[in-house]
C-alpha positions as CSV (number, residue, x, y, z in Angstrom):
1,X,219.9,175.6,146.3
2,X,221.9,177.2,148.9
3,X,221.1,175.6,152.4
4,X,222.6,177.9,155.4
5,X,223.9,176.2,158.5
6,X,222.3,176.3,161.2
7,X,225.3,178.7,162.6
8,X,224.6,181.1,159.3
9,X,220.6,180.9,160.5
10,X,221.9,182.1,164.1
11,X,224.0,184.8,163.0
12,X,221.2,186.3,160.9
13,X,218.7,186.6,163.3
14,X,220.8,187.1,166.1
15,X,221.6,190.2,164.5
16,X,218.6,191.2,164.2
17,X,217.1,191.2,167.5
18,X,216.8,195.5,168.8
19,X,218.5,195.3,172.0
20,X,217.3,198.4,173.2
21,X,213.7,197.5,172.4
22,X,214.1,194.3,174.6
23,X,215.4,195.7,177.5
24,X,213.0,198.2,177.4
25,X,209.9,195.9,177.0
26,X,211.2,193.8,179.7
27,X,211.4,196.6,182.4
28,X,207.6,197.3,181.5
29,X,206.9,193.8,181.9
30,X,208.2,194.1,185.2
31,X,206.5,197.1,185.9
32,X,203.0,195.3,185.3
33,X,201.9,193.5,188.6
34,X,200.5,190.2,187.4
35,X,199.8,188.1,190.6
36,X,197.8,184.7,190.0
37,X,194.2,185.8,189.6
38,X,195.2,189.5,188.7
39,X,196.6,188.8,184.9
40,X,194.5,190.9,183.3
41,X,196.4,194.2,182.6
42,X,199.7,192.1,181.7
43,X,197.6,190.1,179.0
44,X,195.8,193.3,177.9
45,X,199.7,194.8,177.6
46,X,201.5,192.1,175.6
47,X,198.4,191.8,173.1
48,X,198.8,195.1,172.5
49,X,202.6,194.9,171.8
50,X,202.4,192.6,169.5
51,X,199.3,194.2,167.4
52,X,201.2,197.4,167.5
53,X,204.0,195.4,165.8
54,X,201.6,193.7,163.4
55,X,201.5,190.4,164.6
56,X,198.9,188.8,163.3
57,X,195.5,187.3,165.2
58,X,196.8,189.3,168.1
59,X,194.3,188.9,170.6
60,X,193.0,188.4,174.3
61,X,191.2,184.8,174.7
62,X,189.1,184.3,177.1
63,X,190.1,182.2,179.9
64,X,189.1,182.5,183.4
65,X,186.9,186.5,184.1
66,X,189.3,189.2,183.6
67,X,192.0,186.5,183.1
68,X,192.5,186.0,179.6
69,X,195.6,184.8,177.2
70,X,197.6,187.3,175.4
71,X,198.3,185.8,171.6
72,X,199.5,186.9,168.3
73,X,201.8,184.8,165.5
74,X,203.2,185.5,162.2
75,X,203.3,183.6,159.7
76,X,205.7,182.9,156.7
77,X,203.5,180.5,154.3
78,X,203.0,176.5,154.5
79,X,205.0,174.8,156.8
80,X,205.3,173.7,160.8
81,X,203.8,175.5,163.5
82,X,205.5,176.6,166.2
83,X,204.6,178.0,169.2
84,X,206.6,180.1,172.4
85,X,204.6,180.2,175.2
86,X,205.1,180.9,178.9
87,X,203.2,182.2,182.0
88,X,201.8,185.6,182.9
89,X,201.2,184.7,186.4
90,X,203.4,185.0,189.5
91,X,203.5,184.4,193.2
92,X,203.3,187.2,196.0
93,X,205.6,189.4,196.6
94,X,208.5,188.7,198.8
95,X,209.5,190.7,201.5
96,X,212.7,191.9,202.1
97,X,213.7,193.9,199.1
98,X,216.1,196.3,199.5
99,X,218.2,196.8,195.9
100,X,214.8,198.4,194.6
101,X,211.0,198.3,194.6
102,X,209.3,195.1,193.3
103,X,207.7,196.3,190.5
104,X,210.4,198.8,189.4
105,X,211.7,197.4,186.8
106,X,215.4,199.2,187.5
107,X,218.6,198.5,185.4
108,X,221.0,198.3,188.0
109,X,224.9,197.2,187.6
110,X,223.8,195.0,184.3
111,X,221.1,193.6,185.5
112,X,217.1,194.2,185.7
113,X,215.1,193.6,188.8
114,X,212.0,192.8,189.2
115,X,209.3,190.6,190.9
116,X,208.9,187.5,188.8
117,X,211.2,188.7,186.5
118,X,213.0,185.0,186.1
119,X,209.4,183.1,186.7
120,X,208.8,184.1,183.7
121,X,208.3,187.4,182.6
122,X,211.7,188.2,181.0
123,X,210.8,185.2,178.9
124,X,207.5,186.1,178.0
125,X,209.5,189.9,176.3
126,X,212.4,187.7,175.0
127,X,210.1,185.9,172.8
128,X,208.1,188.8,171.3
129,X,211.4,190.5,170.2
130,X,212.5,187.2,169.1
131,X,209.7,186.4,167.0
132,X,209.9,189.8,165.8
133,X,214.0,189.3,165.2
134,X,212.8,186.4,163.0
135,X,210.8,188.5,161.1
136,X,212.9,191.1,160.2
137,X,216.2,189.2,159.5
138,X,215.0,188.7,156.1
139,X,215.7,184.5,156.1
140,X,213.7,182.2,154.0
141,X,211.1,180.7,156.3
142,X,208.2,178.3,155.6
143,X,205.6,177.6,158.8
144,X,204.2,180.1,161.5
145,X,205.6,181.0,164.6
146,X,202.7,181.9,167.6
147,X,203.4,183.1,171.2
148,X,201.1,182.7,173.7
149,X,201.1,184.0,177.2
150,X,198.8,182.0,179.3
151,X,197.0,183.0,182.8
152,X,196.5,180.6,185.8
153,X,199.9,178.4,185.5
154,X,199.6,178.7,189.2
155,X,196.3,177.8,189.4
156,X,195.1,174.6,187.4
157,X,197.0,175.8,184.5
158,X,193.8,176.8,182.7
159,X,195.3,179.3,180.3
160,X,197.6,176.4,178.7
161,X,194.6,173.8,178.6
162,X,192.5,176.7,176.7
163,X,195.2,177.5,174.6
164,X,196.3,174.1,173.4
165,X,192.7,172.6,173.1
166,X,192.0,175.2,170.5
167,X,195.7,176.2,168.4
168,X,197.3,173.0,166.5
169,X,201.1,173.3,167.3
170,X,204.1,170.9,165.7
171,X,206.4,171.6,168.4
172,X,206.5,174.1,171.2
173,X,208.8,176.1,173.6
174,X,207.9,176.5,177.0
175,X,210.3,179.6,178.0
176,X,210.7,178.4,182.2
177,X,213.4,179.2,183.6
178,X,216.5,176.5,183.2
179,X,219.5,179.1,183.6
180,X,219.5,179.4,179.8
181,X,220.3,175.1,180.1
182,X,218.2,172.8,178.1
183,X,215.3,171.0,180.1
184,X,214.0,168.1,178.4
185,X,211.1,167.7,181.2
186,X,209.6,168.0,184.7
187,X,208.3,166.0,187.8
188,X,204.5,165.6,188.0
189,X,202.4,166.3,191.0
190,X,199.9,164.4,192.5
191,X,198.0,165.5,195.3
192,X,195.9,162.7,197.9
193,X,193.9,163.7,200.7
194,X,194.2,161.4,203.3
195,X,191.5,161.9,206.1
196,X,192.0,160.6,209.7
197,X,188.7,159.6,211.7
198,X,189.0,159.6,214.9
199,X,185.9,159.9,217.7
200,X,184.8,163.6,218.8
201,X,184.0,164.4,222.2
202,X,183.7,167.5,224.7
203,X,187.4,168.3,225.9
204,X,186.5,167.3,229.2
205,X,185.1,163.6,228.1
206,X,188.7,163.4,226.8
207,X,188.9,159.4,227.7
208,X,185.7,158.7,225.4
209,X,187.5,160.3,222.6
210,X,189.9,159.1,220.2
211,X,191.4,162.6,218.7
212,X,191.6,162.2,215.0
213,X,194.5,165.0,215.0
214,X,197.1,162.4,217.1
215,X,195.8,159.9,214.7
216,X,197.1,162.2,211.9
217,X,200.6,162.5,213.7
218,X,201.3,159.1,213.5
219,X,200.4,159.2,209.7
220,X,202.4,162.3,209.1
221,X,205.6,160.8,210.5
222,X,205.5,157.9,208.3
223,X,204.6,159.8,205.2
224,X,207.6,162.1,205.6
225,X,209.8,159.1,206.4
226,X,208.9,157.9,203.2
227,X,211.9,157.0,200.5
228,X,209.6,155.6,197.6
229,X,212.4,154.2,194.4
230,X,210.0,153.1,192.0
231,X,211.0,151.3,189.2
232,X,212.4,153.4,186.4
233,X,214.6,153.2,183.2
234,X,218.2,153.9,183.8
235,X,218.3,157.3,181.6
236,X,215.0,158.5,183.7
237,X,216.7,157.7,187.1
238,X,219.8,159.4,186.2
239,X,217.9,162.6,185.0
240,X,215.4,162.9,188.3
241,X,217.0,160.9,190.7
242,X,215.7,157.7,192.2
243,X,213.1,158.9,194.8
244,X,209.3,160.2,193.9
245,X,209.1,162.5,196.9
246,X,205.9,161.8,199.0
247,X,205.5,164.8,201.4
248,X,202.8,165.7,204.3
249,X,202.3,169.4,202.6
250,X,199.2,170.8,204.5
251,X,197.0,169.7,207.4
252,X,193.6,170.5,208.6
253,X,192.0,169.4,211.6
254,X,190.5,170.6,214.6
255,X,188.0,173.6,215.0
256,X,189.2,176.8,214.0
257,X,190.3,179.2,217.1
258,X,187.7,180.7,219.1
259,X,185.1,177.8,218.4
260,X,183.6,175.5,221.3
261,X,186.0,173.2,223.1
262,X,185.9,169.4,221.0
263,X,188.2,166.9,220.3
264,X,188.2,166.3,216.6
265,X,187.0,163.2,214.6
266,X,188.5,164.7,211.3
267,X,191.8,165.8,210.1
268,X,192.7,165.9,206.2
269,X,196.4,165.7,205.2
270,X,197.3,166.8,201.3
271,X,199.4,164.9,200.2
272,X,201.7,166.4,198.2
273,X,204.0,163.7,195.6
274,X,206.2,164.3,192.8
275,X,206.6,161.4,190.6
276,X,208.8,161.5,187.7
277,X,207.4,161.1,184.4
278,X,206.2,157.2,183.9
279,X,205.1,156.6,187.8
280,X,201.9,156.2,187.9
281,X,199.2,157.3,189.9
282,X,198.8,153.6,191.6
283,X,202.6,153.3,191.9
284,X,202.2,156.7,194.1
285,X,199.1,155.1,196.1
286,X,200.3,152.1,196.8
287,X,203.4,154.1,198.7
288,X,200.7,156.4,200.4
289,X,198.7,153.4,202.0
290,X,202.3,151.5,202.8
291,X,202.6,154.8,204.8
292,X,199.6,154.4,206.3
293,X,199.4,151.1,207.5
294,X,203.2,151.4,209.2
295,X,201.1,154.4,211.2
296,X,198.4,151.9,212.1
297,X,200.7,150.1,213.8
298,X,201.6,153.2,215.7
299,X,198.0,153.0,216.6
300,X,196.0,150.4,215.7
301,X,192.7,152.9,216.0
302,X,193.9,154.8,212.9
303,X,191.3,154.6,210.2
304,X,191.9,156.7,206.7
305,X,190.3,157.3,204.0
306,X,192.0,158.2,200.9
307,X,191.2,160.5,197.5
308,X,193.3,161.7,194.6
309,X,192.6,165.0,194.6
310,X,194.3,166.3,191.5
311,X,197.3,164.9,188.9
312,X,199.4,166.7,186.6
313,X,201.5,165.1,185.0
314,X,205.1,164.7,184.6
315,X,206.6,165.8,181.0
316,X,209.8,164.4,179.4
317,X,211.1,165.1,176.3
318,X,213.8,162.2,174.6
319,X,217.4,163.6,174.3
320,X,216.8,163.0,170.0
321,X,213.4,164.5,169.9
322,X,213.3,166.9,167.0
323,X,212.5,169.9,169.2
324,X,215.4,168.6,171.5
325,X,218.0,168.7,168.1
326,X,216.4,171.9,167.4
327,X,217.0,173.6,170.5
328,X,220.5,172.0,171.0
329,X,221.7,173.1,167.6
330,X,220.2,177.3,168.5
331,X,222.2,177.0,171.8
332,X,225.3,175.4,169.9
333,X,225.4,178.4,167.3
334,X,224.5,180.9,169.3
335,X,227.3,180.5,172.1
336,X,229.4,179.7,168.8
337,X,229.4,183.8,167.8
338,X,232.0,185.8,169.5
339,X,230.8,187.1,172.9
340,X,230.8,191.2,172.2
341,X,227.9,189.9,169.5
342,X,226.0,187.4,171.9
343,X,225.7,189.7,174.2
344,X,225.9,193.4,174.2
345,X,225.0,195.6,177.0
346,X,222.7,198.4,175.8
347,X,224.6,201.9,176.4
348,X,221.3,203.7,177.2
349,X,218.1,201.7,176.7
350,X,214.9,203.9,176.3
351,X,213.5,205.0,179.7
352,X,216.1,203.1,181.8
353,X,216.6,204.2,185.3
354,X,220.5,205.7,185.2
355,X,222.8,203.2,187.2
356,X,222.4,202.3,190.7
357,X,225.5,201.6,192.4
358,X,224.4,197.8,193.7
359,X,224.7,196.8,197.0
360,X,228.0,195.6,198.6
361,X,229.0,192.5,197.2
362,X,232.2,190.5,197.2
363,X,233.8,191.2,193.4
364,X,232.6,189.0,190.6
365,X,235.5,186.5,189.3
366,X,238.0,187.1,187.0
367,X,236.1,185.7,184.4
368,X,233.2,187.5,184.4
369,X,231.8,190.0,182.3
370,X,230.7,193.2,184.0
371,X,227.0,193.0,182.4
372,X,226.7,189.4,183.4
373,X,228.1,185.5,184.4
374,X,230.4,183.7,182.7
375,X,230.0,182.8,179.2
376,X,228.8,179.1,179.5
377,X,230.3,176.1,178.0
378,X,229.0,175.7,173.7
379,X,227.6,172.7,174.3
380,X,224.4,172.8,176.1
381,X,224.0,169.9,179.0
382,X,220.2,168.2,179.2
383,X,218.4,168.2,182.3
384,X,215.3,168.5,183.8
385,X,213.6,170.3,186.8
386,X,211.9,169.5,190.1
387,X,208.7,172.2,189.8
388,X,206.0,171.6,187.6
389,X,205.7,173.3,184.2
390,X,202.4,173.7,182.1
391,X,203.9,170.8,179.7
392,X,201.8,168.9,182.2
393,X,198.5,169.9,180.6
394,X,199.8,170.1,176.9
395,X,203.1,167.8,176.4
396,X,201.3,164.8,175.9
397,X,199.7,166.6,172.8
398,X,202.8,168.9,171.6
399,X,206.6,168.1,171.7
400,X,208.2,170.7,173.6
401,X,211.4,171.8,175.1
402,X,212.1,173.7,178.3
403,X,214.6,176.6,178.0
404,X,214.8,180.2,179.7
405,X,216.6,182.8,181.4
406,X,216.7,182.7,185.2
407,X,217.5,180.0,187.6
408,X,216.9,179.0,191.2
409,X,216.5,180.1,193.9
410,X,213.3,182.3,192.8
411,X,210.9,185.1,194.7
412,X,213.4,186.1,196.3
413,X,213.9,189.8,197.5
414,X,215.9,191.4,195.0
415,X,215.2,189.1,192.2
416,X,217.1,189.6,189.3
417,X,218.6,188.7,185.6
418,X,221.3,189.9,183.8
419,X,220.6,191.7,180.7
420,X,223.6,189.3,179.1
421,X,221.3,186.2,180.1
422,X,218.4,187.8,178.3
423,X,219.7,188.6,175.3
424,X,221.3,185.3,174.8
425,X,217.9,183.6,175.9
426,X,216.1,186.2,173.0
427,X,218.6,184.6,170.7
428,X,218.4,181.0,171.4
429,X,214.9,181.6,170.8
430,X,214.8,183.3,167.7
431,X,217.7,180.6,166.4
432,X,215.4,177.5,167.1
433,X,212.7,179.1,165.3
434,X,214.6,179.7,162.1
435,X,215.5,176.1,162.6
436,X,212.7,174.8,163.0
437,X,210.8,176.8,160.0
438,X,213.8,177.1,157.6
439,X,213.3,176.4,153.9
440,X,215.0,173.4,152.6
């Protein structure tokens, strides 16, 4: 039996993904306003997409009120499941924009802007078309490929848990953005609140008073001083970096303006620390209290108490996972086709603004495309990232690799991708699903 390679699988679906129809999908993303908490008409958008295009079980699941996921799959007999998933929630909007509106969704000078366009709603488009691109390339597949498009990331990442408590999955995609790069993980999160008691009095009894707020600068200035190297394996280290960063993130003390005149006995500090993946949770507190007795002997009156007031976890993938291998060998073929074929720039996609001139910029380099960067190097570099990805509810149960179009920095005024960057990402995509689901 004839087995293609995995550049013959990548050429045959690459070809197959409708260029126009993903540029065109991903400037009504962009159009959709989908701050966390106000999902709701992105969700209701995508479902519909993908039952207009006869995805199967495409549906709204119920999340969080008026919050819901956006699913649908296809399926091409026995075999794995896969899933593509990503984010429908954004921050605000920045201020500051000046190229075009926010939520415009413009093609200007090769490239599509929009608010939370690279965080992650290009990705969320790039795989629909993909999956549908798998579909229609007419290769031999044996498994299902799902997408889901999950509210409250930003929140406590209730859309993933939801999702992944109640669909199976083999492996899994999460489509963050990495620059179009391989991430094999992420940094967790934990958050303490650490609360300073001090002794309240009237402003005027001042000496009777020990002010739990001057308490908390002593803590705050050792917590930020912190430099915490935990013990790690050597490949880890290199990948994150030796420091878990331990950071005073928020403070809340006193009375609020306009309230009677007190010196306050409280003040809560959150805590914010980002482990990589195998520090625990006591490694992390032990660092927090070393903190807080070097304050104490700023002032021997400090008294804390401490809680752990939420964990996420870190995610890492290993560099011969077979998602990893997977994802390597779509990147590998398709930066291995000629560049007019990885990337074409749509002469007129439907409903497209006409071309802006962009603002002034200094010219790009010699070596760049007009529609886009420079074609990146065939073979694809692991790393990780610093932010937190939903793999912290759901990679302990599903392997998954991080991979999308857009990099830092991100909501920014003027945020932007290439159209070259998201038809390559629409690609990989598509590639490492055919991998992952071909026949023999």
């Amino acid at each position: 039996m004839f087995v293609p390679t995995p550049e013959q699988l990548s050429a045959r679906v690459a070809a197959a993904v409708d260029t126009h129809r993903l540029i065109e999908l991903v400037q009504q993303v962009c159009r959709i306003p989908s701050v966390l908490g106000e999902e709701g008409e992105l969700a209701g958008f995508l479902q519909s997409v993908m039952a207009e295009s006869g995805f199967e079980a495409a549906s709204l699941q119920p999340v969080l009120p008026g919050r819901p996921n956006a699913l649908g799959e296809l399926s091409f007999g026995t075999g794995p499941r896969v899933v593509l998933t990503g984010h429908l929630d954004t921050k605000p909007v920045s201020h500051g924009w000046t190229a075009t509106t926010p939520f415009s969704g413009e093609l200007v000078g090769g490239s599509i802007y929009g608010h939370g366009i690279m965080d992650m709603k290009a990705a969320l488009a790039c795989e629909i078309v993909a999956m549908e691109a798998l579909r229609d390339s007419g290769v031999e597949l044996a498994g299902t490929v799902a997408m889901a498009a999950v509210a409250d990331h930003m929140g406590d990442q209730t859309g993933s848990i939801v999702y992944f408590d109640t669909h199976d999955a083999d492996m899994a995609v999460l489509g963050e953005l990495s620059d179009n790069e391989i991430f094999l993980g992420h940094r967790g999160r934990y958050y303490f609140d650490v609360t300073l008691l001090g002794k309240s009095a009237h402003t005027c009894h001042k000496p009777l008073a020990v002010n739990a707020n001057a308490l908390a600068a002593h803590a705050i200035l050792e917590l930020e001083a912190s430099r915490f190297r935990p013990e790690l394996e050597d490949w880890v280290r290199d990948l994150f970096g030796p420091e878990t960063f331990v950071v005073p993130g928020r403070v809340y003390g006193g009375l609020p303006p306009g309230g009677p005149s007190m010196i306050p006995d409280e003040c809560v500090i959150r805590v914010d620390c980002r482990p990589q993946p195998g520090v625990s949770v006591a490694d992390v507190r032990a660092e927090v209290d070393r903190c807080l007795d070097r304050a104490r002997k700023r002032d021997p009156r400090l008294r804390a108490e401490v809680v752990l007031a939420d964990v996420k976890d870190g995610y890492l993938a290993g560099p011969d996972d077979e998602v990893v291998r997977h994802m390597r060998d779509a990147v590998r073929a398709v930066r291995a086709q000629p560049p007019a074929a990885a990337a074409p720039l749509p002469a007129s996609p439907p409903e497209a603004s006409p071309p802006e001139a962009p603002p002034a910029e200094a010219p790009p380099p010699a070596d760049t495309p007009a529609d886009g960067p420079a074609r990146r190097p065939a073979e694809p570099v692991l790393q990780v990232a610093g932010w937190l990805g939903d793999t912290a509810s759901f990679g302990a149960k599903v392997p998954t690799v991080i991979f999308g179009p857009g990099g830092e920095p991100v909501y920014c005024p003027d945020e932007h991708l290439s159209v070259a960057d998201i038809i390559e990402a629409t690609q990989v995509y598509a590639s490492f699903a055919a991998l992952a689901l071909a026949r023999g």
